[in-house]
N, C-alpha and C positions, 0 to 999 in steps of 0.2 A: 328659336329656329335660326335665328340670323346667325348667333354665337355658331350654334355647330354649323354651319354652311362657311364660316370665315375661319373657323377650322379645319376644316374641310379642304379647302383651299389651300391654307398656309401646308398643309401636308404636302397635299398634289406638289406646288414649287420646289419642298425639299426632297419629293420624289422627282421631279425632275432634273434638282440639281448634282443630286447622287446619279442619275443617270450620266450625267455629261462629267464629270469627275473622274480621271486618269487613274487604274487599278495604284495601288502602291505598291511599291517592290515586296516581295516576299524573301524569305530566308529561306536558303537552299536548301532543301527536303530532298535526303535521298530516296531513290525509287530501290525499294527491295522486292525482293520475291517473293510469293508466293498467292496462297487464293484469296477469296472474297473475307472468307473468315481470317487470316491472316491480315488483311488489309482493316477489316473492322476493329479486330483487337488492337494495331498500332493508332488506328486514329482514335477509336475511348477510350479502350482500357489505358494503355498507355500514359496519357499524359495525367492521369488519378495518380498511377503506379508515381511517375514521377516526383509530386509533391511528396508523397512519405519518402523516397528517397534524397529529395532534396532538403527536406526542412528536418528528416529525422521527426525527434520526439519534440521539435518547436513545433509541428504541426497543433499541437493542443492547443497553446493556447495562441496562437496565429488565426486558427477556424474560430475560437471563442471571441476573438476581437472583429472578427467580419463578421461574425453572426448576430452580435448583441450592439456593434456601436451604433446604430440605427436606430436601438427601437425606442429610444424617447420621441424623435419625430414622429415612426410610424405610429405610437398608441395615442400621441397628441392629436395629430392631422385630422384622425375621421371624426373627431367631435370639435372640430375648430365651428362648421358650418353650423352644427346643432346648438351652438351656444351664441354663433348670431345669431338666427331664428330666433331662441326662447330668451334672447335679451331684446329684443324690437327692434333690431338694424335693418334699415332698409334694403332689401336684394341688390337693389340698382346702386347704393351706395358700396355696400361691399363690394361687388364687381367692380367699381369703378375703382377703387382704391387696391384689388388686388390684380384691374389689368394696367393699370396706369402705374402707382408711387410702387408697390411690389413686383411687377415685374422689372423696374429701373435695380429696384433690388437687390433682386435675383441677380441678375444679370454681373451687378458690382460685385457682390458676393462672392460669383465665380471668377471672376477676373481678382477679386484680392487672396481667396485660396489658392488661386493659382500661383502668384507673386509669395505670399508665406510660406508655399509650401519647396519652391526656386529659392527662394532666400534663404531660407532655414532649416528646409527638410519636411518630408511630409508626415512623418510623424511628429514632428512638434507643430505641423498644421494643423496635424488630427487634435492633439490635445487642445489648443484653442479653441479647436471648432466644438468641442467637447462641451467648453463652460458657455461660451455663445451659446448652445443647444441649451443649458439647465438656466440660462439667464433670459433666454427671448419664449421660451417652452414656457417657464414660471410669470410670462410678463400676461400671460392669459389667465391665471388664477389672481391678478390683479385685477385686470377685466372683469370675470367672473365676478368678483368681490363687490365692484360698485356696481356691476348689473344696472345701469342706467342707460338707455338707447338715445341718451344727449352726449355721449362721451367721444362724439365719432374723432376727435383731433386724436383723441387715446389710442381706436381702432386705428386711426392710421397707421399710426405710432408700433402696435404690436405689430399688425400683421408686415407691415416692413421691413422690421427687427427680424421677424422670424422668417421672412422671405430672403432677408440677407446673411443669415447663418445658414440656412437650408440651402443656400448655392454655396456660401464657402465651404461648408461640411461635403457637400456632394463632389464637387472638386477635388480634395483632399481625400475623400473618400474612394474616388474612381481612379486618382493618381497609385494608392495603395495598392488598389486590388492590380491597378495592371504593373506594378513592380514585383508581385507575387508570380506574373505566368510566366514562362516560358516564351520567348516570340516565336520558337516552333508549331506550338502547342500555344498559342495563345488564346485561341479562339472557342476553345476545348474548356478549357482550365478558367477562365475568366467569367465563361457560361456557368459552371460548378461556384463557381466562388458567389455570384450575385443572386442563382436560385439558392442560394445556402443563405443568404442573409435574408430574401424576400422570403421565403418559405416559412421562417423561424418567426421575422415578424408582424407579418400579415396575418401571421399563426391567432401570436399573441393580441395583436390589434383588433381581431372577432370579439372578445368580451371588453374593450374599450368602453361601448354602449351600457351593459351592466353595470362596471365601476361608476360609470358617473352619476348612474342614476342612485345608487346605494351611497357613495361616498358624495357626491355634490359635485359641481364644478369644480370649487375651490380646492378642495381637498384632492380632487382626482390632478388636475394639471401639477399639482407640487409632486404627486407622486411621478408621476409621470416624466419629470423635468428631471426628479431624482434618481431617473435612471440611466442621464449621462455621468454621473459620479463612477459606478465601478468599467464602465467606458472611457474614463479618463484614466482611470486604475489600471486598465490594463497596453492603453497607448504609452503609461510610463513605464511598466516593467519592460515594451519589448523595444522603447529608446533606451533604456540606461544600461540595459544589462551589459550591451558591445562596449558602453564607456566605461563598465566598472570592470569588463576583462581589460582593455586599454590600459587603464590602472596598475595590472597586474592583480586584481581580485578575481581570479579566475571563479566563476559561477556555474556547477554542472546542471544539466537538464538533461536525466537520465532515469528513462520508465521503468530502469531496474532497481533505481532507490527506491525504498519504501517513504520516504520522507518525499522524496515529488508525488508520489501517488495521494498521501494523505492531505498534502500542501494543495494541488487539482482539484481533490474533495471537496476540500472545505472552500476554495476558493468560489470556486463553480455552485455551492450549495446554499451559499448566503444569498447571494445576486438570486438565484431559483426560489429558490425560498420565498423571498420577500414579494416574487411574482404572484408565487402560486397563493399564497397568504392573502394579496390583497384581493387578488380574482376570488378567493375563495369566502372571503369576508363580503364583496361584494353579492355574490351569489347568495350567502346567508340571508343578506337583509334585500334582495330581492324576491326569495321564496317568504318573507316574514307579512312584505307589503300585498302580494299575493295574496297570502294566505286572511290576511285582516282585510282585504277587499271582497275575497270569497270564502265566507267562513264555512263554506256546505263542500268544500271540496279542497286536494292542495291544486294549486297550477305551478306550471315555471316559467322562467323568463328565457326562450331559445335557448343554449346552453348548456341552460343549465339542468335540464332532466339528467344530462350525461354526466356530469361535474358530480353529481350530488345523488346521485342514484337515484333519480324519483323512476318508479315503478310505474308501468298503467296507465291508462288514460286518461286524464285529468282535466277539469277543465277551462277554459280562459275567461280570465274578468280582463275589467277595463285597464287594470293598470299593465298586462298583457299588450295591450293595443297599442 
C-alpha cells in the first residue's frame, strides 16, 4: 500500500511539473482549407502516407528493426519476478535492490546511451545495446542455473546489469524512433512507431509463461537473450549500407527485384521461425504435462487451445493452476 501511495505521488509532482513547464515552440504548420474530413485525413492519414514516401522500400526493414529490437527485454521481463519467487528471494530484498542499486542503474544507463549514442551515433548505440541485452538477458539463466536463494550479491549483480542496459537500450532506442518522424508530424508518426513495437511484443511476451515452464528457466532466458542476435543483425545492415554506398559500392533496395523480395523472405522467416518453433515446442510439452496429470481428459495451458487447435471443453488439472 505504501509502494503504490509513494507512486502515486511521485506522479502527482511530474504532473505538476508538466503543468508549470513553457509549451515548446512548434514548426510552422500551414493552415489549409477545407472540412473536418480534410482536416482529419492531413493529421492521420497523412503523416503514414509520408513514411512510405520518405523511406520508399527502406520502410521494410526500418519497421522490422522497431518492431523486433525490443523483444528480448519484453519476453525476458515478465518472468524476471516468477523466477525470484520460485528461487526463494526475499520480496523485500528484491525491491530493495531493484529501488535502490537498479534504479542508480537505470538511470546511468540512460545517461551512458545518451553520451554513445552523441559520440558515435545511435545506431552504433543501438548495436551495443544489442549484445548488453543478450549479456545481462543471459546473466538470468546463470541465476536460474544455481537456483540457490543465498546468491543475493549475484541477484544484485543481475538485476543491475540488466537495469543498466535496459536504460541504455531505451535511450538509444527512443533517440531512433524520434530521428525516424517528421517534427511536423511527429506526434502522429512516433505514436505508430512505438504501438508498432509494443503491440508485436507484448504480442509475443503472452506465451513467455508457457516457454518457461516447458523449456525451464535456464533454457528459456538463453533463448530469449538470443533474440537480440538478428536485432543486432539488423542495426548493422541499416549502419553499413550508407558506408558501403560512400565507398562507391552502390547497394539497390528495390521491391521490383525479385532477389530483395526473396532476400525479405528468408530474412524475415528465420528470426519467425525460430519464435514460432520455440512457442510451439513449448505448447507441445505443456499439453503433454497436462495431459499425464489428467489422463481422463486433454486440458490446455491459456493459449494454447488456440495455438494447437484443441477442440471442446476440456478439463483443468492442477498443473493448469
Amino acid at each position: 500500500t505504501v509502494s503504490f501511495c509513494v507512486m502515486s505521488l511521485t506522479m502527482g509532482i511530474c504532473g505538476l511539473m508538466v503543468l508549470a513547464m513553457r509549451e515548446p515552440k512548434h514548426s510552422v504548420r500551414l493552415q489549409t482549407a477545407g472540412g473536418l474530413g480534410h482536416r482529419i485525413a492531413e493529421a492521420i492519414i497523412e503523416p503514414f502516407k509520408q513514411f512510405g514516401t520518405r523511406l520508399g522500400a527502406w520502410i521494410v526493414p526500418v519497421f522490422l528493426l522497431v518492431a523486433f529490437y525490443r523483444l528480448s527485454d519484453f519476453t525476458m521481463g515478465v518472468m524476471a519476478s516468477p523466477l525470484y519467487s520460485d528461487i526463494g528471494f526475499d520480496r523485500a530484498i528484491v525491491g530493495g535492490i531493484q529501488s535502490g542499486p537498479g534504479l542508480i542503474a537505470t538511470i546511468a544507463g540512460g545517461f551512458l546511451g545518451g553520451l554513445i549514442a552523441y559520440k558515435f551515433g545511435v545506431l552504433r548505440a543501438m548495436f551495443v545495446g544489442a549484445f548488453l541485452t543478450l549479456a545481462t538477458n543471459g546473466a538470468y539463466a546463470w541465476l536460474a542455473a544455481l537456483n540457490s536463494p543465498d546468491t543475493v550479491g549475484l541477484l544484485a549483480v543481475v538485476i543491475s546489469s540488466d537495469n543498466l542496459a535496459a536504460g541504455f537500450v531505451g535511450t538509444a532506442f527512443i533517440a531512433y524512433l524520434s530521428s525516424l518522424t517528421d517534427p511536423i508530424n511527429a506526434a502522429t508518426q512516433y505514436a505508430l512507431l512505438s504501438s508498432l513495437y509494443a503491440l508485436i511484443n507484448k504480442f509475443i511476451a503472452g506465451f513467455s509463461g508457457v516457454m518457461a515452464d516447458a523449456l525451464g528457466y535456464v533454457n528459456f532466458f538463453i533463448v530469449t537473450a538470443g533474440y537480440a542476435l538478428p536485432a543486432a543483425a539488423l542495426v548493422l545492415f541499416a549502419d553499413y549500407t550508407p558506408k558501403l554506398e560512400a565507398y562507391g559500392r552502390v547497394i539497390t533496395f528495390d521491391l521490383s527485384n525479385p532477389m530483395v523480395i526473396i532476400g525479405l523472405f528468408i530474412g524475415g522467416l528465420i528470426p519467425c521461425n525460430a519464435i514460432v518453433d520455440e512457442i510451439t515446442k513449448a505448447c507441445r510439452q505443456g499439453l503433454d504435462r497436462c495431459e499425464q496429470s489428467n489422463p481422463q481428459g486433454r486440458c490446455c495451458l491459456g493459449n494454447v487451445r488456440g495455438l494447437m487447435r484443441v477442440e471442446g471443453d476440456v478439463p483443468s488439472c492442477g498443473a493448469c493452476q
